[in-house]
N, C-alpha and C positions, 0 to 999 in steps of 0.2 A: 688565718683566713677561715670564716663560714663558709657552708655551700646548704644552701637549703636548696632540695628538686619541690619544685611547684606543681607541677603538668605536666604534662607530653612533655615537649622540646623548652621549657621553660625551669627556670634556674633565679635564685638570688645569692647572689657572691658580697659579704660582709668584709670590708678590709677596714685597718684602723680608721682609716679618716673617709670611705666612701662607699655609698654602694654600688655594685652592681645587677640591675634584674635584666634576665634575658625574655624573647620571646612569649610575653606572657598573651594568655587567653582567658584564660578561667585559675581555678584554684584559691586556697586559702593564703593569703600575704599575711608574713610577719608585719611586726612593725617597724616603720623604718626610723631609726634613730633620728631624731630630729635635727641637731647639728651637723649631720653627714648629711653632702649630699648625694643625691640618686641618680643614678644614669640609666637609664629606660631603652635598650635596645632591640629593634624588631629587625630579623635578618629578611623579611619581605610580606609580600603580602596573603598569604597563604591563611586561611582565619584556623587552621591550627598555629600559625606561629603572630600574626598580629588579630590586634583585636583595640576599638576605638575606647575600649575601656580604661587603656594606657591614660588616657589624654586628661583622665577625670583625677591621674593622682598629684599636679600640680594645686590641686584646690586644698588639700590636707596636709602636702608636703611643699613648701615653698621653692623650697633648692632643687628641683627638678629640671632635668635636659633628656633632649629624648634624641638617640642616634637611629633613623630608620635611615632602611634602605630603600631608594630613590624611585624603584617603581610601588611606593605607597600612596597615594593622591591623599597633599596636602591641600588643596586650593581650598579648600572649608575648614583651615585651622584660624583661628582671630590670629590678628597680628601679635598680639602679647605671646599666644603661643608659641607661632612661626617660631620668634627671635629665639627659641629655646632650643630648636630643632637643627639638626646637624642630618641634612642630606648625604647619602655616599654609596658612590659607584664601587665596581670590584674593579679591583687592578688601582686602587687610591692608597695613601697614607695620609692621617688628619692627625692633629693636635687639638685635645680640649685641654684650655686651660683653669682649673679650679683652684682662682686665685685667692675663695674665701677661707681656701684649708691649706694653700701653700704646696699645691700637687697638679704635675701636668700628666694626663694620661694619651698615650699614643698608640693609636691603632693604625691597622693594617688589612685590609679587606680582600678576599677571593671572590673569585665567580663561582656561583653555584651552577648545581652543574643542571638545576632545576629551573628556580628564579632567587633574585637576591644576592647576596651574599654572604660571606662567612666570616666572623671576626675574628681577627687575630690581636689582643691587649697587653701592654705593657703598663703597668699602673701600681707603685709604691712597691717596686722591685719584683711583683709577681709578674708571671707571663700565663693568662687565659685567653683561649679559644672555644670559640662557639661555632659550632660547623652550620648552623642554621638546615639548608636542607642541601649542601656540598656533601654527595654520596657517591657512591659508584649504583647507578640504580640500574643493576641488572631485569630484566622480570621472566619469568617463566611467560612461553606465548609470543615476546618479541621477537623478531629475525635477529639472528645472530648478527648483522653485519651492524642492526643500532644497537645490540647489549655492548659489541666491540668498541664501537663509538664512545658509546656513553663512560666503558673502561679508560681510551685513550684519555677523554676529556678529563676526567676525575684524576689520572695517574699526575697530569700534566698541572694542576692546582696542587696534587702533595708534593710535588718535584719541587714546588717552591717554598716548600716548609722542610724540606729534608734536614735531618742536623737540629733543627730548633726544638730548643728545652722547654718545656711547660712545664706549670707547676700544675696544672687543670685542664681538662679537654673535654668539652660536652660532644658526642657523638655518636649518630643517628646511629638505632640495631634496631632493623624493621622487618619485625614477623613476618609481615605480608611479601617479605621475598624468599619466602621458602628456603629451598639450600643457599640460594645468594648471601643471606641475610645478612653473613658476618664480613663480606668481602672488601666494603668500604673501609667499616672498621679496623679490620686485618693490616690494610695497605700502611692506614694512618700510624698506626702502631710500630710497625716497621720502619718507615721513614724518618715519622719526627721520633720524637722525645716526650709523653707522659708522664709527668710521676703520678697522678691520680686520673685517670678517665673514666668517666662518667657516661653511662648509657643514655640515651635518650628515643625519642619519637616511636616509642613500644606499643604505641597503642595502649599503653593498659599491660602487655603480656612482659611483665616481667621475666617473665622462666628462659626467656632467650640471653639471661645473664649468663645463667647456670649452663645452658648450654654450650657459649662460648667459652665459659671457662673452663668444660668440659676438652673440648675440642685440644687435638695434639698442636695445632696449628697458633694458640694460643701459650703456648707452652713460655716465652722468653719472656709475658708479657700481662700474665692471666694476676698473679699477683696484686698488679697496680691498677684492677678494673675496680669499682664501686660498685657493691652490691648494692643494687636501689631495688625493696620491696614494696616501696607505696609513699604516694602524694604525703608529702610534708619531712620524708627524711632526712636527717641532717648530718652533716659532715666537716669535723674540724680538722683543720690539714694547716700544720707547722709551716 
């Protein structure tokens, strides 16, 4: 398995017979193997994590399917498009079937705790999650009684990943919360199961890798974090 980091919260995951890109907006794209096909997913509408730019890679890539989540307004895609397009609420599980490679991928969606949702993939034995913007979004300045909230709600999304093994986990480590920063991440690490997790939605500041990896609190788990120092890093993972 590839993992190229694209952007912010955007990612392309290379398996034998398929791709996967996440969240994209901007950045430099490899090229996608022509006989693999692609799967295009946007965990909502946020234009750091979607962007209409997705829609234009069926023109160069034929085998394209695009998984958004359901608060992205489709009403101005053509019909050719549509039928490509795989709608999906959190709290769902969906089947695509990719019968020109002989593979079916099965996912699994949460609520974010923002908007969207977060996928959860089973696809040619690996298992990747993509948290999209499902964080625990504390902020410096909120009343305690919505940072508490907003903890409840996120604890209540990892409770149902508790125990599950990943082989990849992309997920949010966002400067702009100060000491919060690592809290989300922290939770997810404890619960599920990583064997490679991968920072994302940094703004740019990478140093809050190092950071967490710093931290005693990262201690059982700081090993298996992906040092990402800049757009285009790549990672091969057995």
């Amino acid at each position: 398995m590839k993992i190229i980091f694209i952007h912010h919260s955007s990612f392309l995951v290379e398996l034998d017979t398929m791709c996967l890109l996440f969240d994209y907006t901007e950045g430099i794209l490899p090229e996608f193997p022509a006989h693999k096909p692609l799967l295009v997913f946007a965990s909502h509408r946020h234009g750091d994590h979607y962007s209409s730019k997705i829609l234009e890679f069926q023109k160069n890539h034929e085998n394209t399917r695009y998984i958004l989540s359901d608060d992205i307004e489709t009403k101005q895609f053509s019909k050719e498009l549509s039928e490509e397009v795989t709608a999906v609420r959190p709290g769902e599980t969906y089947q695509i079937n990719l019968s020109e490679v002989g593979e079916e991928v099965q996912m699994q969606t949460f609520r974010s705790t923002d908007e969207g949702v977060a996928f959860l993939i089973k696809a040619q034995g690996k298992i990747i999650y993509h948290a999209g913007d499902l964080n625990n979004w504390r902020w410096e300045g909120e009343p305690e009684s919505w940072n508490e909230n907003m903890a409840k709600q996120f604890s209540a999304e990892m409770d149902k990943l508790a125990g599950v093994h990943m082989d990849a986990a992309f997920l949010p480590l966002d400067p702009r919360q100060e000491k919060n920063f690592y809290l989300g991440f922290d939770e997810f690490m404890k619960k599920a199961f990583a064997a490679h997790a991968f920072p994302m939605h940094c703004w740019g500041d990478f140093s809050v890798i190092g950071r967490l990896k710093e931290m005693e609190v990262s201690a059982p788990y700081r090993d298996r974090i992906a040092v990402i120092q800049k757009n285009g890093d790549r990672f091969d993972i057995s």
